[in-house]
C-alpha positions, 0 to 999 in steps of 0.5 A: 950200726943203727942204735937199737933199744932191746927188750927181753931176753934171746930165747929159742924163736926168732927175735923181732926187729921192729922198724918205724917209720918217717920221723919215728924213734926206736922209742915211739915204739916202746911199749908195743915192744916191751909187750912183745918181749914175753917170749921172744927177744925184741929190738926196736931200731933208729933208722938212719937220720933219726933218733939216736942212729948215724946220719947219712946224706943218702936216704935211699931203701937199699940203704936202710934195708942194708943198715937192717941187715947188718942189725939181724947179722949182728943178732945171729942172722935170721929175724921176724922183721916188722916195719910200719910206713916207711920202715916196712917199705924198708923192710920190704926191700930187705926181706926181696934182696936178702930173703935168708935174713928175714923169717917173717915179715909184718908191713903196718900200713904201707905198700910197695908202690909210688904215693903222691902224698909228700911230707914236706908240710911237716918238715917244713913246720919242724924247721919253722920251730925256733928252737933257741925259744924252746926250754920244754917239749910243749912250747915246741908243740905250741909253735907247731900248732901253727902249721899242724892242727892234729895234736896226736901229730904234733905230740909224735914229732916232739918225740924227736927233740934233742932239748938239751942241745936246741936240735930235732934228732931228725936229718931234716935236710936230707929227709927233705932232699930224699923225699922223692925216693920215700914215698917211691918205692925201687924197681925190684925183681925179687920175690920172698916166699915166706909169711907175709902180714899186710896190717891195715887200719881200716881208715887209712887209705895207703893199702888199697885194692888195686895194690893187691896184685902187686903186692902178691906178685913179690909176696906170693904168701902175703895175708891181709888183715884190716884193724877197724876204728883206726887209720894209718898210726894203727900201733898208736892208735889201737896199741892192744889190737896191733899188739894181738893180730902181731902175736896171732900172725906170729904164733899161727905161722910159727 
């Protein structure tokens, strides 16, 4: 089972499985979640090979929309599921082979389609870290400087430092080998016919046009919505605004 970090209390609308995405945490997450919890129990999730969560030598969306399914049975069987990047490809997945798990489901920033970008540069300047060196997150953050120019990015993978014993809570090597099935995306054939939100940043170029058809074709009901002044980590960079347009897809389509 996924290691899961719940905030609030069961009440009587769905609860909101919120899954990260590529080296993120259950924790990156927290505050967004917290907010969230007002009216609805919320759980935020590890995917495997990260955070806290088991690791895997498979990396695969069939796998990690398994690993969700078995979160949303253990909560009773039917959840709002919200996945950023990866975690939405995953959700996806889920929501097209096991559409009786899923209510509605909310994608940030992400598309069911093949990207050409790898994030390899990354995990090779996490595995560039010496780690015997490191005593504080920011003489860590300081070898990334580095490879990594962008300090929000290094900030996001210091996160994932087990400190007390020298290791990244990240399955690099797996991560590593199973790129190519994370930025593709499985044949799938199914459909899912409940709300579906496509949550944009309106810098970011990972939800375009022409993926549209596609997108409608497996999410007859899919709406889009664009968040300005942000890229592709919209929840981290405009928290309040993903926050609203997250509870006005879910209070309109309640």
């Amino acid at each position: 089972m996924l290691n899961m970090i719940r905030h609030g209390s069961a009440t009587d609308l769905p609860p909101l499985v919120i899954v990260h995405g590529l080296f993120g945490s259950a924790r990156n997450w927290g505050v967004i979640a917290k907010r969230l919890s007002d009216r609805r129990e919320v759980i935020a999730v590890d995917q495997r090979n990260h955070g806290d969560s088991p690791r895997s030598e498979s990396h695969s969306y069939p796998d990690m929309a398994a690993d969700i399914a078995e979160v949303i049975e253990s909560l009773g069987g039917k959840a709002d599921v919200l996945g950023h990047s990866m975690g939405g490809k995953a959700v996806m997945v889920l929501a097209l082979t096991r559409p009786d798990l899923v209510n509605r489901a909310i994608l940030a920033d992400i598309a069911p389609v093949t990207y050409t970008h790898s994030q390899m540069e990354n995990i090779e300047a996490m595995r560039a870290v010496d780690l015997t060196q490191v005593e504080k997150r920011s003489e860590a953050n300081d070898q990334l400087a580095a490879h990594i120019s962008d300090p929000t990015l290094r900030s996001f993978f210091t996160q994932s430092l087990d400190l007390q014993n020298k290791r990244w809570k990240l399955n690099l090597d797996v991560l590593a080998a199973e790129m190519p099935k994370i930025i593709g995306f499985p044949q799938i054939d199914g459909q899912f016919d409940g709300p579906a939100l496509f949550l944009s940043g309106a810098n970011s170029d990972y939800v375009q046009a022409e993926h549209r058809p596609r997108i409608k074709e497996l999410f007859p009901n899919a709406k889009f919505a664009k968040l300005p002044g942000c890229g592709h980590w919209l929840h981290a960079e405009k928290p309040r605004e993903f926050e609203a347009a997250v509870r006005a897809f879910l209070d309109l389509t309640a």
